[in-house]
C-alpha positions in Angstrom: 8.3 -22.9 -4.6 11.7 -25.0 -4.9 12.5 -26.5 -1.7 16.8 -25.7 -2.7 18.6 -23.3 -1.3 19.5 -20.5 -3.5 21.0 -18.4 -0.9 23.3 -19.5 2.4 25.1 -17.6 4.6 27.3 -19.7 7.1 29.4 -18.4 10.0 29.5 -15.0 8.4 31.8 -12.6 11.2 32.3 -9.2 9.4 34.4 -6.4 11.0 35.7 -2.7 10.7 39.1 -2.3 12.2 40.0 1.2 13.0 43.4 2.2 14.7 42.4 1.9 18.1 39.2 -0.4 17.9 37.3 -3.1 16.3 34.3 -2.7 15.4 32.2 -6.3 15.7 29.6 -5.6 13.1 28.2 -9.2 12.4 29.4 -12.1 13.9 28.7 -15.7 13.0 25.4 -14.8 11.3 23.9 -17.9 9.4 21.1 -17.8 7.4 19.8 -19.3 4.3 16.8 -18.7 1.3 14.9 -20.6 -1.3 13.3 -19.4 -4.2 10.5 -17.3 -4.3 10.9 -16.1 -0.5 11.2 -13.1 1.0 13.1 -12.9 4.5 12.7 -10.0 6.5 15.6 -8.1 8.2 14.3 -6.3 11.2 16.3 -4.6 14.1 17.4 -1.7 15.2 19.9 1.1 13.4 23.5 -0.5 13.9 22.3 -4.2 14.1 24.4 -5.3 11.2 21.5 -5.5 8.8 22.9 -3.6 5.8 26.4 -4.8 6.8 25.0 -8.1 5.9 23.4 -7.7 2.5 26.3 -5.7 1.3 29.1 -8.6 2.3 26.9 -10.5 0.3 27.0 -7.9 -2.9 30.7 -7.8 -2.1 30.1 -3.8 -1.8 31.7 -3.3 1.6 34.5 -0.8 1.7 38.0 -2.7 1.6 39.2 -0.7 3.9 38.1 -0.5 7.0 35.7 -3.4 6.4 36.9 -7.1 6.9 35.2 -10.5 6.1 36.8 -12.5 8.6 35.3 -16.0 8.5 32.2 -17.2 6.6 30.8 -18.7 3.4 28.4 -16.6 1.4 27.1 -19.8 -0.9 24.4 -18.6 -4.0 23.0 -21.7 -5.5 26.2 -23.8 -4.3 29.2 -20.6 -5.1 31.2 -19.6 -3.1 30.3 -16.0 -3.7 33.7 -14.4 -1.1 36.1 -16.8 -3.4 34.6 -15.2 -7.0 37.1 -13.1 -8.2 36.2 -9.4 -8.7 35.3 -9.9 -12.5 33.1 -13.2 -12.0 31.3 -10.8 -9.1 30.5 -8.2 -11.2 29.1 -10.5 -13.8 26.5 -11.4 -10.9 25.5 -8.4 -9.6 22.6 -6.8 -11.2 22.1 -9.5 -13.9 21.4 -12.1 -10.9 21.7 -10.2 -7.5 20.1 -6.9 -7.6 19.8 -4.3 -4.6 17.5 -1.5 -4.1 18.8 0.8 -1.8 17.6 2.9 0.9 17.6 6.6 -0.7 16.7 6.3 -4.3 18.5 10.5 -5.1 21.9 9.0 -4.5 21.2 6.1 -6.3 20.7 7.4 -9.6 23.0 9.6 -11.6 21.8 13.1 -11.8 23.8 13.6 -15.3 21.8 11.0 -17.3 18.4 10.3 -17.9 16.8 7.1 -16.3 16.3 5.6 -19.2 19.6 6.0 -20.0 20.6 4.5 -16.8 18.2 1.4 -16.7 19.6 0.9 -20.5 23.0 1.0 -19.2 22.5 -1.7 -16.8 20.9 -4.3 -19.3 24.0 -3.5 -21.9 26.3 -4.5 -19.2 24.8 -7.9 -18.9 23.1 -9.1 -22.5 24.0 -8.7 -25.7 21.5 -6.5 -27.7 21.9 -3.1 -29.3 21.8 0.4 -27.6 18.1 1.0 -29.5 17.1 -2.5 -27.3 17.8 -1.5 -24.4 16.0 1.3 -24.6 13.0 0.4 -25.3 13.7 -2.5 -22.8 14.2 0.1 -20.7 11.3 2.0 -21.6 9.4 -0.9 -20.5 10.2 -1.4 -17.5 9.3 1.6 -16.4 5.8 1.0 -17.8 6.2 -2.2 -16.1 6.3 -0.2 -12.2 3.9 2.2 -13.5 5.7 5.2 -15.3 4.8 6.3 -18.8 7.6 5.1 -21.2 8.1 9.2 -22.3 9.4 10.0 -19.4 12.2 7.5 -19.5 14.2 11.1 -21.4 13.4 12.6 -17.9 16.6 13.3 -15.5 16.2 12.0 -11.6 15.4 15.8 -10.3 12.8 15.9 -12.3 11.0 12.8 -10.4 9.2 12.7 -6.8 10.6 10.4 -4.1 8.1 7.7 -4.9 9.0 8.2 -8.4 12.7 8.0 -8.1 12.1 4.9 -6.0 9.8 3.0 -8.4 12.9 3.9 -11.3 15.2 2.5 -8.9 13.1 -0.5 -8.9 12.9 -1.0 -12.4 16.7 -0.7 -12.6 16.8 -3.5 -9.8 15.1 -5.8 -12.0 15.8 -5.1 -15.5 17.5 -8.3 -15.7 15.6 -10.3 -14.4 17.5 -11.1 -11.0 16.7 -14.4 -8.7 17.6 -12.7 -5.5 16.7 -8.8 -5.0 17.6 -6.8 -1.8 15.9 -4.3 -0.5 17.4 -2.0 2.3 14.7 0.4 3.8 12.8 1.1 -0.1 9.9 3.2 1.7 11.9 4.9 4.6 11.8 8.2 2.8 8.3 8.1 1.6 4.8 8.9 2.7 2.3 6.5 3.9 0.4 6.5 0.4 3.3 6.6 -2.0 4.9 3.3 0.9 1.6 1.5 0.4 2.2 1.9 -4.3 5.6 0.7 -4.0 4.9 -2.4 -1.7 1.9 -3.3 -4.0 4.4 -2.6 -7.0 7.1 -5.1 -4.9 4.6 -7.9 -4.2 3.4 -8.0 -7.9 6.9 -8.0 -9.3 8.1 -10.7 -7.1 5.0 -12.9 -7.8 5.5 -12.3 -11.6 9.4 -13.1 -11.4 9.4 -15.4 -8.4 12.4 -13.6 -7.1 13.6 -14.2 -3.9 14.5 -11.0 -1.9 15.4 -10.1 2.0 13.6 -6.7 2.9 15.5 -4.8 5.2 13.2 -2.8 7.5 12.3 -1.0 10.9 8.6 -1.2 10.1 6.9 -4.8 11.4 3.8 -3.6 9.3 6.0 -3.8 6.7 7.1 -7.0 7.3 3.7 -8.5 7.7 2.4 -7.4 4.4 5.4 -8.7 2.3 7.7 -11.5 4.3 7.4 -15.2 4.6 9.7 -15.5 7.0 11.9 -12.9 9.1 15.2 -12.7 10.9 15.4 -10.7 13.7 18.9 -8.8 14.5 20.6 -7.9 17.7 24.2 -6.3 17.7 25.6 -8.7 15.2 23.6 -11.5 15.3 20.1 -13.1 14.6 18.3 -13.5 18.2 15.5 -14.7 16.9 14.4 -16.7 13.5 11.0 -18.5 11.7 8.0 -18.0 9.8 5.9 -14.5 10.0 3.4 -16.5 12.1 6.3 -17.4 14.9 7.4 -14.1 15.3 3.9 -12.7 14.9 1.6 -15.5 17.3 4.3 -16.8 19.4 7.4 -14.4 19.8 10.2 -15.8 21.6 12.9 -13.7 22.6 12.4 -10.7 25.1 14.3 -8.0 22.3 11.5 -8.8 19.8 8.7 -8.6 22.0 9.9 -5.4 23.3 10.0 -4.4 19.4 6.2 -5.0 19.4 5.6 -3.4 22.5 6.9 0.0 20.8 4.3 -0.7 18.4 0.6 1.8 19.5 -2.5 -1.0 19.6 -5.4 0.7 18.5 -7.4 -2.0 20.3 -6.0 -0.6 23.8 -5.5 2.7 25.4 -2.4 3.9 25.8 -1.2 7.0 27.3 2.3 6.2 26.5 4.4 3.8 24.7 6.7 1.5 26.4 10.0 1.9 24.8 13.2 -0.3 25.1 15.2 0.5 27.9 18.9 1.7 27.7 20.3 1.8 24.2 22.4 -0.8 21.4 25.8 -1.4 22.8 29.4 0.0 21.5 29.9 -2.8 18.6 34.0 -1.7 19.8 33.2 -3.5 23.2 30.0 -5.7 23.2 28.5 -7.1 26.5 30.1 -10.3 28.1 27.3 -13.4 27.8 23.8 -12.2 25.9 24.1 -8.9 24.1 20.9 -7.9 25.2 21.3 -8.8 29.0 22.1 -5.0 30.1 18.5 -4.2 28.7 16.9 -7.4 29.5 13.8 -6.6 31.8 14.3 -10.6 32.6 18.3 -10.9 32.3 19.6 -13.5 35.0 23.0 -14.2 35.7 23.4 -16.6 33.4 22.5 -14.1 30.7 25.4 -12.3 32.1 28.5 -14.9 31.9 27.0 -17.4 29.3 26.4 -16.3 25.5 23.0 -18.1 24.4 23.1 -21.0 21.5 20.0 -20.7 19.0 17.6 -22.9 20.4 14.6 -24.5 18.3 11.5 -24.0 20.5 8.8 -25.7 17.8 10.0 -27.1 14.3 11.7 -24.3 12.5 11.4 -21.3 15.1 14.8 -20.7 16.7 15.6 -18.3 19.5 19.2 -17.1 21.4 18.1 -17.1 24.5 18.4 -18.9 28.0 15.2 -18.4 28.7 13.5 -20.1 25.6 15.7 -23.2 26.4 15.0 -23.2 30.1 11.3 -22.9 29.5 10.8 -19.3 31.5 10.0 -18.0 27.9 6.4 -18.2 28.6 6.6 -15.6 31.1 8.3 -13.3 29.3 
């Protein structure tokens, strides 16, 4: 695995202005990638996960969506500073997305070969009878027999649709794959296929992708490392095994509390108190603070740096760097 970057994200702050409000959606998120990883992307609904992945596909809505401040670099370029032609050059052939519901994603009017085919014409140069059978084998490729590439999307099952959608995602053969939510629509048995079908493909392209998930099982079965979100911002960063063995801020153990042990009996689960705060008017000091079960008053005034508490594990909060965090 190449020890370069091939994806940083530096001081990204994206916003939604409205008439009478801003809305902070991410603010001063860094992160960064190498080849071959997979980061995953875990908080709750409205953390500013898929706000994230889409500033970096440059898909976010003009209007009411702002970039204010940031670099998005992909192996050294300045993706925010490509102009809209150069962008679209990019996307798909080396930054691919799969999104979260695979019916909206696919054109109901064509068939999906058809559409697959359409995506590699857009990026090499080959003939229309090519692509199709390039097309036609991809879908082989994530487990669908090639005939069925003359099928229309209505014609597929959600697990279906979603393995099509992933065949589009990597048709050419992109170094960096997103993935927001892939299973969230799907059962537990069809969820289990398409992460199999994910970790194969990856290991046979060595693409690098950020998974974008609720689910920590998820998470444990496919990520090397994982970011997890708060409001805006990454509270808590490093390897599987530091979030996993030796969790550091209070928001991400009280994600794992949520989680039922089968090892222990439970009559209840112990859910997060209170709920996200209005992104229009965010807590002074530590955005999690006003649900912290150990919140102080510094929590209150002071807003927490990222603090390393072992080599490579890095954790916003005043408690890490006062050494309390034991006893949370």
């Amino acid at each position: 695995m190449s020890s370069e970057k091939l994806l940083e994200i530096k001081n990204l702050t994206v916003h939604f202005e409205s008439f009478d409000a801003t809305v902070h959606a991410v603010e001063n998120l860094n992160l960064s990638l190498r080849h071959g990883e997979t980061l995953g992307l875990v908080g709750e609904t409205g953390a500013g996960k898929t706000t994230t992945v889409k500033s970096v596909m440059r898909i976010l809505p003009e209007r009411p969506a702002k970039i204010v401040s940031g670099e998005i670099l992909f192996d050294g370029q300045d993706l925010l500073k490509l102009p809209i032609k150069e962008m679209r050059k990019i996307r798909g052939k080396q930054i691919s997305m799969i999104f979260q519901d695979p019916m909206t994603s696919l054109n109901p009017v064509m068939t999906v070969a058809e559409q697959i085919a359409e995506v590699i014409r857009l990026h090499e140069k080959c003939s229309k009878k090519e692509a199709h059978k390039k097309a036609c084998d991809m879908l082989e490729l994530v487990g669908i027999r090639p005939e069925r590439g003359s099928d229309y999307p209505h014609q597929f099952s959600g697990g279906m649709k979603q393995r099509v959608v992933i065949a589009m995602a990597l048709a050419c053969n992109p170094r960096f794959l997103i993935a927001d939510e892939p299973t969230t629509a799907l059962d537990v048995t069809i969820q289990a296929q398409v992460l199999e079908l994910m970790k194969k493909l990856k290991a046979q392209y060595q693409t690098a992708m950020v998974m974008i998930t609720h689910d920590l099982g998820i998470v444990a079965e496919i990520c090397d490392y994982v970011a997890i979100m708060y409001a805006g911002e990454i509270v808590e960063y490093g390897t599987r095994e530091h979030i996993f063995n030796h969790t550091g801020h209070p928001y991400t153990k009280g994600l794992f509390a949520c989680i039922p042990d089968i090892f222990t009996e439970q009559n209840e689960l112990v859910p997060i108190n209170g709920l996200t705060p209005d992104p229009t008017d965010l807590p002074v000091g530590c955005r999690f603070h006003p649900r912290c079960p150990y919140a102080t008053e510094q929590c209150a005034k002071e807003h927490p740096a990222n603090f390393e508490i072992e080599p490579g594990h890095y954790v916003a909060c005043h408690l890490a760097r006062s050494g309390g965090n034991d006893n949370v």
